[in-house]
GUMI-856641 format. One record per residue (C-alpha): residue number from 1; x, y, z. Coordinates in Angstrom, 1 decimal, decimal comma. Each point is the difference from the previous one (the first is absolute). Example, Ala and Ser with C-alpha at 12.3 -4.5 7.8 and 13.67 -1.06 7.14 Angstrom:
BEGIN
num; xx; yy; zz
1; 12,3; -4,5; 7,8
2; 1,4; 3,4; -0,7
//
This chain:
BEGIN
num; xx; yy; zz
1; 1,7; 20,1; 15,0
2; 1,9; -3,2; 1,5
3; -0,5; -1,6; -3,1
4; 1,4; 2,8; -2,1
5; 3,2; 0,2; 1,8
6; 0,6; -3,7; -0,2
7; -0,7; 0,4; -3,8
8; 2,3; 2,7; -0,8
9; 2,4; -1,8; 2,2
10; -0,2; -3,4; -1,9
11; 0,6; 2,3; -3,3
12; 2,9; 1,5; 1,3
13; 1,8; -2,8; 0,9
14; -0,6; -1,9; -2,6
15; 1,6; 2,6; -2,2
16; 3,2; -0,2; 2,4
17; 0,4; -4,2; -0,8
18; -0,5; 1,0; -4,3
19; 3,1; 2,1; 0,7
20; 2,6; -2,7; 0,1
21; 2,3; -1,8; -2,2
22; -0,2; -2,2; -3,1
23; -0,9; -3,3; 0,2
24; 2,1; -2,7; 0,2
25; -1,9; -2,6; -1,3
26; -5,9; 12,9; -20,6
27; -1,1; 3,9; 0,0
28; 1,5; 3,3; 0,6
29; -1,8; 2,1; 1,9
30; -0,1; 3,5; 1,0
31; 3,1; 2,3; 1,6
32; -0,2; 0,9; 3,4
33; 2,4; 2,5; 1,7
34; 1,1; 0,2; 3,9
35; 2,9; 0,6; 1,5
36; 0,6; 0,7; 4,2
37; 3,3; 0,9; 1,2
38; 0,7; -1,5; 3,6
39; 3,2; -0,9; 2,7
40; -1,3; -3,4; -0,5
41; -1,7; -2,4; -2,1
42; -3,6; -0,8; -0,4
43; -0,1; -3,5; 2,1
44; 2,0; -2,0; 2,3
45; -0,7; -3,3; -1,8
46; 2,8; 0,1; -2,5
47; -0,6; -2,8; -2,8
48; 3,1; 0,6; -2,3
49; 2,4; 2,5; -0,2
50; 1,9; 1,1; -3,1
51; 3,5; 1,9; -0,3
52; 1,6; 2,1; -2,9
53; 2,8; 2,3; 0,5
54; -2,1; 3,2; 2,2
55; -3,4; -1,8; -1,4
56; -2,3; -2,3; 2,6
57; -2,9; -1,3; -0,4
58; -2,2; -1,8; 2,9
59; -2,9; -2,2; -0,7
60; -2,1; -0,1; 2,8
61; -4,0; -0,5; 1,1
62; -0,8; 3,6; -0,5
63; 1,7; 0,7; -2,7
64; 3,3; 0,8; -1,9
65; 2,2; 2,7; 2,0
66; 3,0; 1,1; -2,0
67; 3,8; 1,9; 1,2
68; 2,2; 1,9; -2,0
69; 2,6; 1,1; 2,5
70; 1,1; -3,2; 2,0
71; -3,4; 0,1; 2,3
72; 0,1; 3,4; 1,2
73; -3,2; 0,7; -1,6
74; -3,0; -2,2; -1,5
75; -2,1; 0,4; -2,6
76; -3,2; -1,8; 0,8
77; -3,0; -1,7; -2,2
78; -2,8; -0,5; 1,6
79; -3,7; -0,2; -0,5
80; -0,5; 2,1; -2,9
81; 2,8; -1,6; -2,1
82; -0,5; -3,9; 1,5
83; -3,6; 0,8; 1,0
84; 0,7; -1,9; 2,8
85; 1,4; -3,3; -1,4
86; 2,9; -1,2; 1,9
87; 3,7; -0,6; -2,3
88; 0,9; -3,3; 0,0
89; 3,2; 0,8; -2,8
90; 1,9; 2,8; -1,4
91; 2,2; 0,3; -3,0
92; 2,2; 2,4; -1,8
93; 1,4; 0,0; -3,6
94; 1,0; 2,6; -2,3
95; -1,4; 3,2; 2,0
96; -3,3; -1,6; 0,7
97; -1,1; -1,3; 3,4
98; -2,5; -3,0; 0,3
99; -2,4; -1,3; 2,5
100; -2,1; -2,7; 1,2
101; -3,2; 0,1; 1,5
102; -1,9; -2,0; 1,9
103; -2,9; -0,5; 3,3
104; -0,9; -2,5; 2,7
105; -3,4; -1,8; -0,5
106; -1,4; -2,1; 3,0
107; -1,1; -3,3; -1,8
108; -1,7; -2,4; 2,8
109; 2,3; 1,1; 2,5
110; 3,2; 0,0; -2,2
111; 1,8; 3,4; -1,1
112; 0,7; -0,2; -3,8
113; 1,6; 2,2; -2,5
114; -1,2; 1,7; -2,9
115; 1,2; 1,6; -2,4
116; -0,6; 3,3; -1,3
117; 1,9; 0,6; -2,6
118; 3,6; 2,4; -0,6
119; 0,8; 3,4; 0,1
120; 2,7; 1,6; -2,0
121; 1,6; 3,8; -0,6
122; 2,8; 1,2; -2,0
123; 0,1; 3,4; 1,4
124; 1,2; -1,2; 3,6
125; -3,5; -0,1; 1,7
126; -1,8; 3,6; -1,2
127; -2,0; -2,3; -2,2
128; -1,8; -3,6; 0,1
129; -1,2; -2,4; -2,8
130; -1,9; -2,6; 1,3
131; -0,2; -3,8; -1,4
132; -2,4; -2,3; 1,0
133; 0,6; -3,4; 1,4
134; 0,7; -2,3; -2,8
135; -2,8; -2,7; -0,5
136; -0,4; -2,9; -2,7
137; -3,5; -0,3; -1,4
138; -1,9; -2,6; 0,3
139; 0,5; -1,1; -3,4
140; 3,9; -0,1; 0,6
141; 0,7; -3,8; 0,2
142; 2,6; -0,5; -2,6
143; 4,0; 1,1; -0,3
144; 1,3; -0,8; -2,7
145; 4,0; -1,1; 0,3
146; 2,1; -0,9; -2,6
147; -2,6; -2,7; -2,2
148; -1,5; -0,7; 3,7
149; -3,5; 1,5; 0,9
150; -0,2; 0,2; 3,8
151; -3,1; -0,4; 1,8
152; 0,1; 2,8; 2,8
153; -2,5; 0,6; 2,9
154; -0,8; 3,9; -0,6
155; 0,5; 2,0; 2,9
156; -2,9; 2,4; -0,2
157; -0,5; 1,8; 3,7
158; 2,5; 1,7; 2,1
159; -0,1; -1,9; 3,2
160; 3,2; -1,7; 0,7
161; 1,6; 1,6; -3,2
162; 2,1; 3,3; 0,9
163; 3,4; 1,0; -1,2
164; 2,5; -1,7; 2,8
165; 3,1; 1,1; -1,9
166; 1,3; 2,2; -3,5
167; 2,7; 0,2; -2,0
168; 1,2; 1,3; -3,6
169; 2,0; -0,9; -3,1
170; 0,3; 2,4; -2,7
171; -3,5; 1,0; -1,4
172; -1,9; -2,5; 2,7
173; -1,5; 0,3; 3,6
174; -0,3; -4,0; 1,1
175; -2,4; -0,5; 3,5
176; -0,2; -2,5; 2,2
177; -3,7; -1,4; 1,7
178; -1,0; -2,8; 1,7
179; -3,3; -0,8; -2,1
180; 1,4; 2,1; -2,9
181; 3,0; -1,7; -0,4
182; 3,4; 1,6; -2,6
183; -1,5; 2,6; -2,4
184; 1,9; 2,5; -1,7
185; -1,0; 3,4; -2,2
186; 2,1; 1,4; -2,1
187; -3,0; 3,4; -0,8
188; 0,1; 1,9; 3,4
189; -2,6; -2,3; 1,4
190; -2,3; 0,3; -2,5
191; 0,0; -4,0; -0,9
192; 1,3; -2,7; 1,9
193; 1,5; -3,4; -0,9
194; -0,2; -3,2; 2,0
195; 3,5; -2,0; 0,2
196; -0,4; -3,5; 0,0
197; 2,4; -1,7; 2,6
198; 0,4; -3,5; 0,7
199; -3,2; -2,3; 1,9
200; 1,6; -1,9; 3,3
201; 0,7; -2,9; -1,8
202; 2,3; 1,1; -2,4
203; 3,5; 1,8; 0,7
204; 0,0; 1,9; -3,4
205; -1,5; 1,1; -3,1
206; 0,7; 1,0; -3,5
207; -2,0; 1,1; -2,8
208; 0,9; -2,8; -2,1
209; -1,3; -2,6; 2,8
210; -2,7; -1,9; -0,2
211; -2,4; 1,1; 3,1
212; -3,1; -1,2; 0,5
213; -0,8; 1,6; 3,7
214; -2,1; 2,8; 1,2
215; 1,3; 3,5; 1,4
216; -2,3; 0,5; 2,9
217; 1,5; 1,5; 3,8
218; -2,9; -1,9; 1,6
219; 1,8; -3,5; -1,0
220; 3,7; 1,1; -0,5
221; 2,2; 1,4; 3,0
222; 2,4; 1,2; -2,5
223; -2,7; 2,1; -1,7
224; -0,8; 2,4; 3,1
225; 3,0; 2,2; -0,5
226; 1,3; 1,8; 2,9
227; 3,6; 1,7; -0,8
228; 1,9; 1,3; -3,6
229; 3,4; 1,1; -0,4
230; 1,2; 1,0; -3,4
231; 4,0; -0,3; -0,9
232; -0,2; 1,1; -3,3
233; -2,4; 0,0; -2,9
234; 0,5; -3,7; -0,1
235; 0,6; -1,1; 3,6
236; -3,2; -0,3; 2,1
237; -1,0; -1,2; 2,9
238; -3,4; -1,1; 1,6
239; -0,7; -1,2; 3,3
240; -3,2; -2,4; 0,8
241; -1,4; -1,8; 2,2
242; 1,5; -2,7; -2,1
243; 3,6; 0,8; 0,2
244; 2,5; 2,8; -2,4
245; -0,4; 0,0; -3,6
246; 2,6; 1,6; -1,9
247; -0,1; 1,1; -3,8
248; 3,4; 0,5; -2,2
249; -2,3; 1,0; -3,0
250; -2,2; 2,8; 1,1
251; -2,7; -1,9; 1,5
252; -1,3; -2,3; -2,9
253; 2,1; -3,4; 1,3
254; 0,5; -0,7; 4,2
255; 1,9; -2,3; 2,1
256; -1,5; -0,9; 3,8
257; 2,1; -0,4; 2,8
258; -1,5; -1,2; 2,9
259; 0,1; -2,3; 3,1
260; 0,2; -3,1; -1,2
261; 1,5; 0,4; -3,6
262; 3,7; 0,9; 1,1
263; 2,9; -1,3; 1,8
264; 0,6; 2,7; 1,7
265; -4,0; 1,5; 0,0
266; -1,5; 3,4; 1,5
267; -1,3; -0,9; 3,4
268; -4,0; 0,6; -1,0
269; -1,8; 0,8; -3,1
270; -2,0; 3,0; 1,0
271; 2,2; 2,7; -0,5
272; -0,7; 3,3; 1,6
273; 2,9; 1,9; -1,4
274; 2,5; 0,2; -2,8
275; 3,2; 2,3; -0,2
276; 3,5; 0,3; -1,9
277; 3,0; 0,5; 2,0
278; 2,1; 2,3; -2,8
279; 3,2; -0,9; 1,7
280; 0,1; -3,3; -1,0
281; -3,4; -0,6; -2,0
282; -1,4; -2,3; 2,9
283; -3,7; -0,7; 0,1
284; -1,5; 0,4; 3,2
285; -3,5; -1,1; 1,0
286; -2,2; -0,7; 2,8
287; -1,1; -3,2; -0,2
288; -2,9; -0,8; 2,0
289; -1,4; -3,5; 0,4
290; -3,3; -0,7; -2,0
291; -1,5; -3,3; 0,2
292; 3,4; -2,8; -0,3
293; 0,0; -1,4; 3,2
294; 4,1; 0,6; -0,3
295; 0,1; 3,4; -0,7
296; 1,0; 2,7; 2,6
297; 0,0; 3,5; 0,2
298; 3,1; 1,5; -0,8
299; 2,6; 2,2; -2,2
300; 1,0; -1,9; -2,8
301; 3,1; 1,7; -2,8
302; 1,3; -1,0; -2,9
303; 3,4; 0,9; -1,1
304; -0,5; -2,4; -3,5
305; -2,9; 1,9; -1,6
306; -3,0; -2,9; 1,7
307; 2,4; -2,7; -0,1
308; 0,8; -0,4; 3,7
309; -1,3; 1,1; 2,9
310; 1,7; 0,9; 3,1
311; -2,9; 0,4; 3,4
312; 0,6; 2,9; 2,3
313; -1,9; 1,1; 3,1
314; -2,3; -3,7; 0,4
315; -3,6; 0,8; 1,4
316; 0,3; 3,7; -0,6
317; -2,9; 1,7; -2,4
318; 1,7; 2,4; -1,5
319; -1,3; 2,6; -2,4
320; 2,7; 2,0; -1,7
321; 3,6; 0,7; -0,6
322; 2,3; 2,8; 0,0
323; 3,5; 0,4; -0,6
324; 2,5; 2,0; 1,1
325; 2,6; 0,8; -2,7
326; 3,8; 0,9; 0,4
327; 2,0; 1,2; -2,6
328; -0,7; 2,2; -3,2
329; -3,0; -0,8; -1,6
330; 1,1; -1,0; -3,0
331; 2,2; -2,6; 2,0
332; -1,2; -1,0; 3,2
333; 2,8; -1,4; 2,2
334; -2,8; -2,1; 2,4
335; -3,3; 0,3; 1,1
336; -1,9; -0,6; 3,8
337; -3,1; -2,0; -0,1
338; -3,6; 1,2; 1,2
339; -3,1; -1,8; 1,3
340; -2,9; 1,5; 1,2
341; -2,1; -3,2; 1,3
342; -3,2; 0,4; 2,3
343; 2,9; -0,8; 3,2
344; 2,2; 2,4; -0,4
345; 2,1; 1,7; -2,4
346; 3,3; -2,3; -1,0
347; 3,2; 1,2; -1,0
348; 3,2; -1,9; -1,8
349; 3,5; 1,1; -0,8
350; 1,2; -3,6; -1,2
351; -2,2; -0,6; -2,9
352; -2,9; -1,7; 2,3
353; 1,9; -2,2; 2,3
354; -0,5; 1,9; 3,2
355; -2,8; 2,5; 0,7
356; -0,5; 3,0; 2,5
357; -3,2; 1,4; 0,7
358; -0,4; 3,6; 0,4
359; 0,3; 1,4; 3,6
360; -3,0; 1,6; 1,5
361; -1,5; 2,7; -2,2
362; -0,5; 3,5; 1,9
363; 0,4; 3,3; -1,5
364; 2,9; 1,9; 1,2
365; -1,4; 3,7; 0,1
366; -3,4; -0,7; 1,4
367; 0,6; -3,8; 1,9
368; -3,1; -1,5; -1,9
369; -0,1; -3,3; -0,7
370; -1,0; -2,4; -3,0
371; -0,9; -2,6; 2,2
372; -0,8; -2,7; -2,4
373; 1,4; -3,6; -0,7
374; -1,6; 0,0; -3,3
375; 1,7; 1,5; -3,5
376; -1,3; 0,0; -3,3
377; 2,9; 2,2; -2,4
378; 3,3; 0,5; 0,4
379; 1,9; 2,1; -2,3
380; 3,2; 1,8; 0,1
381; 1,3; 3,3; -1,7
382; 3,6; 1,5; -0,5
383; 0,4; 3,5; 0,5
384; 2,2; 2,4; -1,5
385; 2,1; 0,4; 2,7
386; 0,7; -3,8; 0,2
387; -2,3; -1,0; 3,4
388; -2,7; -1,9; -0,8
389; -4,1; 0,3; 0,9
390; -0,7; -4,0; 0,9
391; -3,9; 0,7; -0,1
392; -2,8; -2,3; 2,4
393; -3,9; -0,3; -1,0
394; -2,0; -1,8; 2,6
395; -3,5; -0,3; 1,2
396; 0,9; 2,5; 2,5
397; 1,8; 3,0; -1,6
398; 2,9; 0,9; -2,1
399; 3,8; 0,2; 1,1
400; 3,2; 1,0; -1,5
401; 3,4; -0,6; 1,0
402; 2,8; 2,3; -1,8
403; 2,7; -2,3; 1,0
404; 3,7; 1,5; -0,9
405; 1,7; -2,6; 1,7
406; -0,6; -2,7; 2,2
407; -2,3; -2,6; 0,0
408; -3,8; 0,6; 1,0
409; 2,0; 3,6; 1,2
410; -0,9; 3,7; -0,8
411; -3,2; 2,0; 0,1
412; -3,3; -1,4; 0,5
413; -3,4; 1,6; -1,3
414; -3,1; -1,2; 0,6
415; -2,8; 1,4; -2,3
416; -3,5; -0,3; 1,7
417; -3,4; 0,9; -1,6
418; -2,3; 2,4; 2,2
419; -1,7; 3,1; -0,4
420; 1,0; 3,0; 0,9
421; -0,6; 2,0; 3,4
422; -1,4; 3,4; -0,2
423; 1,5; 1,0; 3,4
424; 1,7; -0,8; 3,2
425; -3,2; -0,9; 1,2
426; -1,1; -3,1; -1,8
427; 0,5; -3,2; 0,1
428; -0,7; -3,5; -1,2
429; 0,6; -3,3; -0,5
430; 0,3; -2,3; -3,2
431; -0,9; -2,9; -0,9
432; -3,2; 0,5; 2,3
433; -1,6; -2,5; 0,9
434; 3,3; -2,7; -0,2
435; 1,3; -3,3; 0,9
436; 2,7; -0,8; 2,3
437; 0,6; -3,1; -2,1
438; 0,5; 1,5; -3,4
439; 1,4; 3,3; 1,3
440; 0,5; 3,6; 2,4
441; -1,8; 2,7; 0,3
442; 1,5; 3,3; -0,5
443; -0,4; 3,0; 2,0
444; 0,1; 3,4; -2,2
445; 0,8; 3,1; 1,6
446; 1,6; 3,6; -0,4
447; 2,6; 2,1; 2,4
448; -0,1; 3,8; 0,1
449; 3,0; 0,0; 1,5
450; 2,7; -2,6; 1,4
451; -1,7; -1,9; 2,5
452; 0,4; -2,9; 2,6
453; -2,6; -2,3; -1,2
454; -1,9; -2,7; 1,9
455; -2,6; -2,1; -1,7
456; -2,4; -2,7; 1,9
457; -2,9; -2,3; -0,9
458; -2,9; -0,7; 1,9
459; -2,9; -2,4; -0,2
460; -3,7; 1,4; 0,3
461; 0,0; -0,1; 3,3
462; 3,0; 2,6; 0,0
463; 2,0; -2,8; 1,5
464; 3,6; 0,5; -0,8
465; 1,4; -2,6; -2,6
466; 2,9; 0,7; -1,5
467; 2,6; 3,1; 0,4
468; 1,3; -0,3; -4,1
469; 2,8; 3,3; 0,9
470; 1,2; 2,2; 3,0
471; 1,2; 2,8; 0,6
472; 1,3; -0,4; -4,1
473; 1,6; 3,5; -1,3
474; -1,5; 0,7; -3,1
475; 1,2; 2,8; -2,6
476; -2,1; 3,0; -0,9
477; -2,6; 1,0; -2,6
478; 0,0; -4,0; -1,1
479; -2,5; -2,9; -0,7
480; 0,8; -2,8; 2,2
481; -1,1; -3,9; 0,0
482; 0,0; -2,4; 2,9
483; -0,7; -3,3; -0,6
484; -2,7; -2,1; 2,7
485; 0,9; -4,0; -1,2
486; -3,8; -0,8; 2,2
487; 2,0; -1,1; 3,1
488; -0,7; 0,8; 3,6
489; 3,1; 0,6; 2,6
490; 0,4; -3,8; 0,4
491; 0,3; -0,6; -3,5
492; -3,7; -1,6; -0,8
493; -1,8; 0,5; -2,9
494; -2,8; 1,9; 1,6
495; -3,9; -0,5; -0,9
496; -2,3; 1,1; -2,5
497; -1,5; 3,2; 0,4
498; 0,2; 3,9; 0,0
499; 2,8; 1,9; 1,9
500; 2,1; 3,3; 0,6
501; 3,1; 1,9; -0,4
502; 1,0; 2,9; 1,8
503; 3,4; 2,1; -1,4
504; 1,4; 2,7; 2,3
505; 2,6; 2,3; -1,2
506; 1,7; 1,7; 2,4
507; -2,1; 3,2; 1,1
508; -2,4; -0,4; -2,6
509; -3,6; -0,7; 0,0
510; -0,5; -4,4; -0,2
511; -0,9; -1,2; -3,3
512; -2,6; -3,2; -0,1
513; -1,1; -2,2; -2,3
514; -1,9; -3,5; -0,3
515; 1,3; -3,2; -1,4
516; -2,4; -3,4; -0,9
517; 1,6; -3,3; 0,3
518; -1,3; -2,4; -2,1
519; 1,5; -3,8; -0,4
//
């Protein structure tokens, strides 16, 4: 029996380290319909986030959830759309919606991606087509460019190769992998073609070139593609782990920028992230460093088209931009400057030069926390009335601010995954077992009525630990979350092992539940 339960147990937390984020190192198949309408959205690891008008989109490791009405509600696609492939991007053009997919594999120790393939609908979710993960054959080891013929190294298995980033131009879906590379379709999905972009030891490339090198990710840096960012039909942008390569002519000729290859360079060549500022068509990207011994991590813009470079934020891994617009919209009068990095969420009201992080994330109805240092999306949404949504994806939950005026000022929501409590007399807590290190634990419970509550931890001894609330007034008929950060009274990180919670609400009946923590 002992051996059973450690089984089960193994299994079970195994499935709770698969649910995390991405990595930072040709078929259509069948329909599937699923739709589940929730407060919430499907997962608190928020990968990317996408904004149009009332539409957003999250990509996250359970799935796509979508809103229509500014978060108030969320449409959620789960298992039986994404069969339980995690969303690594998300994409939106002309009515249809995109997505994605991807899951961990544990190779000798190491978590690796792979991908699974995209998911699109043009009826706003009711229905699915699904496309597998684009792979070369094995007998794919010539491009042919301009009178060139290209050796390639075929990328024929999925591991290491899913969809980082998507994008559009009229009539074409372009993707972004690291072992895939560029590749664009311009037939739903149905076919795919591979864009050849320059090796590392050449800072362009036309058709009318002579080349003589091979297009293989496992040589080139600047063949594992990481980022895209279309302008127009003939402005592109790619990110690598060689640099930013930018095409004027619809993706046939590119120029590289990198480190080394400028006067005024991006601070490093892998490049996480890649938007347009539509105030003053700045690039901005997150340059991380790769392997120059030089290169930093950083924000790095260009207010020249790739020319120049200007370096914001030095040491910082950012991972997306957003921008706060002022203005009409067919004139923008100026335009804030968001960065959600993995310390913090950065802020700039002088075109980069000075940066505010966000204040301390808590939600202003129910008190609950984010509690995270690390952000993945940023995105942020006019309304009609003029205030803006400045949306927050992290590994620990969703927030939105609908900021009126101010800076970092108006009202705070914080959007947490759980399930649902039948009654007033359940609890529990999530994630469960967890790690002080990487995050809290969160205490679930309901009220019947308004209530003074107290909420305690104890270790298996029924030792007291930690008093997380007293004598807190809590409204009625409402789900509430307190947050444990794994902390005794003195402030320690306390040991491994199995403890207790104990909630009492005024007159009612103590609630109690168990909590495993695991480092």
């Amino acid at each position: 029996m002992k051996k059973s339960h450690a089984v089960y147990f193994i299994l079970f937390f195994s499935s709770l380290l698969f649910a995390q984020r991405i990595p930072s190192d040709y078929s259509i198949g069948e329909k599937r319909l699923s739709k589940i309408s929730d407060q919430t959205p499907i997962s608190n690891t928020i990968e990317r986030i996408f904004v149009n008008n009332n539409l957003i989109l999250l990509a996250t490791s359970k799935g796509m959830s979508k809103s229509t009405d500014n978060g108030e509600s969320w449409t959620n696609y789960g298992n039986e759309v994404f069969g339980g492939e995690s969303v690594s991007s998300v994409g939106y053009y002309n009515g249809t919606i995109w997505a994605g997919t991807w899951h961990p594999q544990n190779v000798s120790g190491s978590i690796i991606g792979v991908g699974s393939g995209l998911k699109y609908t043009t009826d706003s979710g009711t229905t699915w087509n699904e496309i597998d993960q684009p792979l070369d054959k094995t007998t794919d080891t010539v491009m042919v460019y301009g009178d060139n013929r290209i050796k390639t190294n075929p990328t024929t298995v999925p591991q290491e190769n899913f969809i980082y980033d998507i994008a559009f131009t009229s009539g074409s879906i372009w993707y972004v992998a690291k072992a895939g590379g560029l590749r664009k379709s311009q037939d739903m999905g149905k076919t795919w073609q591979k864009i050849l972009l320059p090796p590392d030891n050449l800072d362009s490339i036309k058709p009318a070139d002579v080349l003589t090198f091979k297009y293989d990710p496992a040589i080139n840096l600047n063949h594992r593609a990481f980022s895209i960012l279309t302008i127009d039909d003939n402005t592109i942008l790619v990110g690598t782990a060689g640099g930013i390569n930018k095409s004027t002519d619809g993706g046939v000729s590119w120029i590289k920028f990198n480190h080394t290859n400028q006067a005024n360079p991006i601070s490093g060549n892998y490049i996480w992230a890649l938007e347009k500022n539509d105030y003053d068509n700045s690039i901005w990207a997150a340059t991380w460093k790769a392997e120059g011994q030089t290169e930093f991590w950083g924000v790095s813009v260009s207010r020249d088209g790739g020319d120049n470079w200007a370096v914001y934020l030095s040491g910082e891994k950012a991972r997306d931009f957003g921008f706060k617009y002022s203005g009409p919209t067919d004139n923008y009068s100026g335009a804030e400057i968001f960065a959600a990095s993995e310390t913090g969420v950065y802020r700039s009201a002088n075109n980069g030069i000075t940066w505010i992080a966000a204040p301390e994330i808590r939600d202003d109805n129910t008190n609950v926390g984010l509690n995270t240092e690390k952000f993945f999306a940023v995105k942020v949404n006019r309304r009609e009335n003029n205030s803006a949504d400045i949306w927050l994806g992290s590994d620990n939950g969703l927030a939105r601010l609908n900021e009126t005026s101010g800076f970092w000022s108006g009202d705070w929501k914080v959007f947490l995954a759980s399930e649902k409590l039948a009654s007033a007399s359940e609890t529990y807590a999530f994630p469960n077992p967890f790690s002080p290190d990487a995050e809290g634990v969160k205490i679930k419970y309901k009220t019947s009525g308004q209530a003074d509550v107290t909420v305690r931890i104890f270790d298996f001894g029924m030792n007291l630990v930690r008093t997380v609330i007293q004598n807190a007034t809590r409204s009625a008929e409402s789900e509430h979350l307190e947050l444990w950060n794994g902390k005794d009274e003195s402030g320690k990180i306390v040991p491994n092992g199995v403890y207790f919670y104990r909630i009492d609400l005024g007159d009612s009946a103590p609630l109690f539940g168990k909590i495993m923590v695991l480092m």
